[in-house]
C-alpha positions in Angstrom: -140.2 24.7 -143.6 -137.8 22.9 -141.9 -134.6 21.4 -142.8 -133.8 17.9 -140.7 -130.6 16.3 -140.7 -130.2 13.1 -140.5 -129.0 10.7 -137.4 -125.9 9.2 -137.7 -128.2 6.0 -136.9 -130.2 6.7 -140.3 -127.1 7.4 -142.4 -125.8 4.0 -141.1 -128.8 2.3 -141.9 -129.2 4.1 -145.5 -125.3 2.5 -146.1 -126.1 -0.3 -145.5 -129.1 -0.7 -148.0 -127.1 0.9 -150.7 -123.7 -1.6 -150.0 -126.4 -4.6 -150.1 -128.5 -3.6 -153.1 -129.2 -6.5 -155.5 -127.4 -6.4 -158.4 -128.9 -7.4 -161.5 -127.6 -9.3 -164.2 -128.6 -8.9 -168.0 -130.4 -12.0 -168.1 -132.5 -11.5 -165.1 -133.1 -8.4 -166.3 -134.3 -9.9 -169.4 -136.5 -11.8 -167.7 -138.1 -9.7 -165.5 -138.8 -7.4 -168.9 -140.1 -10.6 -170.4 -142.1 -11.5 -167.7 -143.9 -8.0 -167.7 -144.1 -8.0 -171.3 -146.4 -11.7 -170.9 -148.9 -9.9 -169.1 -149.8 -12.9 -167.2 -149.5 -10.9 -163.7 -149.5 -7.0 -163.1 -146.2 -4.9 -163.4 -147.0 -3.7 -160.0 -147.5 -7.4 -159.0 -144.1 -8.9 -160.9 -142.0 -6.0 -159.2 -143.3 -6.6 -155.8 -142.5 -10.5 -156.4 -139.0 -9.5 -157.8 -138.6 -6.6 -155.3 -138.2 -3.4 -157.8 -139.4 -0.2 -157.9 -141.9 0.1 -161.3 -139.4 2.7 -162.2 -136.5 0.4 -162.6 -138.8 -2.4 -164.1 -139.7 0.3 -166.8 -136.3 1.9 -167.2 -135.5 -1.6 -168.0 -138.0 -2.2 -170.7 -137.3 0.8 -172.6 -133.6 0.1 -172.5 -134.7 -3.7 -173.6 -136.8 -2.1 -176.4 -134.4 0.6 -177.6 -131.4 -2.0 -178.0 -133.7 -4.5 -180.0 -134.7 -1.3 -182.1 -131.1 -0.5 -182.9 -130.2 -4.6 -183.5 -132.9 -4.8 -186.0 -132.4 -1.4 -187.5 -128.9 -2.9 -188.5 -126.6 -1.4 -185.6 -124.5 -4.5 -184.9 -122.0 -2.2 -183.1 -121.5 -2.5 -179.0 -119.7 -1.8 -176.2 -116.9 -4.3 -175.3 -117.4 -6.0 -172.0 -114.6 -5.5 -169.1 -113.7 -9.6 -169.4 -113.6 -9.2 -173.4 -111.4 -5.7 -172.8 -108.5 -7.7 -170.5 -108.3 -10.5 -172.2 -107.6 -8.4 -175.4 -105.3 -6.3 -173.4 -103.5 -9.5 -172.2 -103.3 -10.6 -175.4 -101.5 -7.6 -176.7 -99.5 -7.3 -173.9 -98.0 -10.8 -174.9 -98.0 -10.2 -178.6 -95.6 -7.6 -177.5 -93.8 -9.5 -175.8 -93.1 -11.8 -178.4 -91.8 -8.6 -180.7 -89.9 -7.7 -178.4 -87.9 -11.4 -178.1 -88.0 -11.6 -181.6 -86.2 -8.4 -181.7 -83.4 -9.4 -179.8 -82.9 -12.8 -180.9 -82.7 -11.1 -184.6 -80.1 -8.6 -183.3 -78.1 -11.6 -181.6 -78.0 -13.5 -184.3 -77.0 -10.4 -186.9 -74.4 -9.5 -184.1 -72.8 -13.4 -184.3 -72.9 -13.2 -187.9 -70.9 -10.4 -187.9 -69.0 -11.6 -185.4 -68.2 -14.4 -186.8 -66.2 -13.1 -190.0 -69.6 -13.9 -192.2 -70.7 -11.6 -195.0 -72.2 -8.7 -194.2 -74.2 -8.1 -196.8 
């Protein structure tokens, strides 16, 4: 058998595909997975019309099934998203922030008091 390299022409072209690959959102997801589950047209038919392989329309399904399994089963527990992750990291970034003035402004003010001749009690 034997082995064939590819053109630099064909790698170009298989870049190209890869860098301009649909991406696919949850909700169309869901509503491809929806769509299938209808049964109004063919899986083969709905992923020629939506331009997936029947792979990806079925890896979908079963990740649509096993995450309604685990919701009803009770597991309430998910992964954070990266928006819900930077805006809690922003959040405690200023919550330190405000510490951290607080801090200061207590250690002024304990500074003037003693300054000051006041008690120091």
């Amino acid at each position: 058998m034997r082995k064939t390299t590819k053109s630099p022409g064909e790698k170009i072209v298989k870049d190209i595909k890869r860098a301009t690959r649909k991406q696919y959102s949850a909700e169309e997801k869901i509503r491809i997975v929806l769509d299938g589950l209808r049964g109004e047209d063919s899986i083969a038919e709905l992923c020629r019309r939506e331009g997936i392989s029947q792979g990806l329309y079925y890896k979908w399904s079963k990740d649509f099934m096993e995450a309604g399994k685990k919701r009803l089963a009770g597991d309430t527990a998910r992964a954070a998203t990266s928006d819900e992750v930077k805006n809690l990291r922003r959040e405690a970034h200023d919550l330190k922030e405000v510490v951290a003035e607080q801090t200061l402004e207590l250690r002024l003010l304990k500074k003037s008091m003693v300054g000051d001749g006041g008690d120091d009690e």
